[in-house]
N, C-alpha and C positions, 0 to 999 in steps of 0.2 A: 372575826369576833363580833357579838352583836353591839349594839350601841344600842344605851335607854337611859332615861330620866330621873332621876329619883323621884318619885311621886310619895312615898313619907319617910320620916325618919323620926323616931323615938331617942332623944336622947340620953334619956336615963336608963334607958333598957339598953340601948346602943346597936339596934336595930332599924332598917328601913327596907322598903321596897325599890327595885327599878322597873321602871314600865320601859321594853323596847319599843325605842322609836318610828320601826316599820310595820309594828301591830302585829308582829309575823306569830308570837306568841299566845297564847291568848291566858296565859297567867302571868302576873309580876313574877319580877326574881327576888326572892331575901337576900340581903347585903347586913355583914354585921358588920360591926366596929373591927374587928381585927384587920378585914380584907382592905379598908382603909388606914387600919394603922400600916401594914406591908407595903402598901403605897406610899408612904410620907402624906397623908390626906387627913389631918388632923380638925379640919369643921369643913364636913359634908357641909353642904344645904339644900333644900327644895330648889327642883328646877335645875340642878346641876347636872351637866350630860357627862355618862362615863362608856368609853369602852370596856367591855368585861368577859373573861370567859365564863361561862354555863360551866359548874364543874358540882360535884356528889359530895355532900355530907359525911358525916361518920353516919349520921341514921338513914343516907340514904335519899334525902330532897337535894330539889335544887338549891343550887347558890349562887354567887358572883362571886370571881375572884380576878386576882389579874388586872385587876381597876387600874384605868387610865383618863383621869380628868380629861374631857375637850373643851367644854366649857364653863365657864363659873357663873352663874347669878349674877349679874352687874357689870361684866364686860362686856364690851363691846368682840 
């Protein structure tokens, strides 16, 4: 599964981006709120690395799902 960054998050929309970490992609992935409510991930943040699967919409785009925290902003 790939691994990437969150590079923004909207929280009143409850949307963000993951930029994969190995560049392999060359578009961000959209991450909503829900794919992180199904995780128990209740405050994303910038800079947060998740693992995630690439999985199809109902319209059809990319998304993240499957989110697995590695690391969190401020840990070591």
């Amino acid at each position: 599964m790939p691994i990437g960054k969150l590079k923004t998050w909207n929280d009143e929309r409850g949307f963000g981006f993951l930029r994969a970490e190995d560049g392999s992609s060359g578009e961000d992935t959209f991450v909503h709120i829900s794919a992180f409510r199904a995780a128990d991930i209740y405050d994303p943040q910038l800079g947060d690395v998740f693992e995630f699967a690439a999985q199809r919409s109902r319209d059809d785009r990319t998304q993240a799902g499957e989110l697995v925290r590695l690391h969190r902003v401020g840990e070591q």
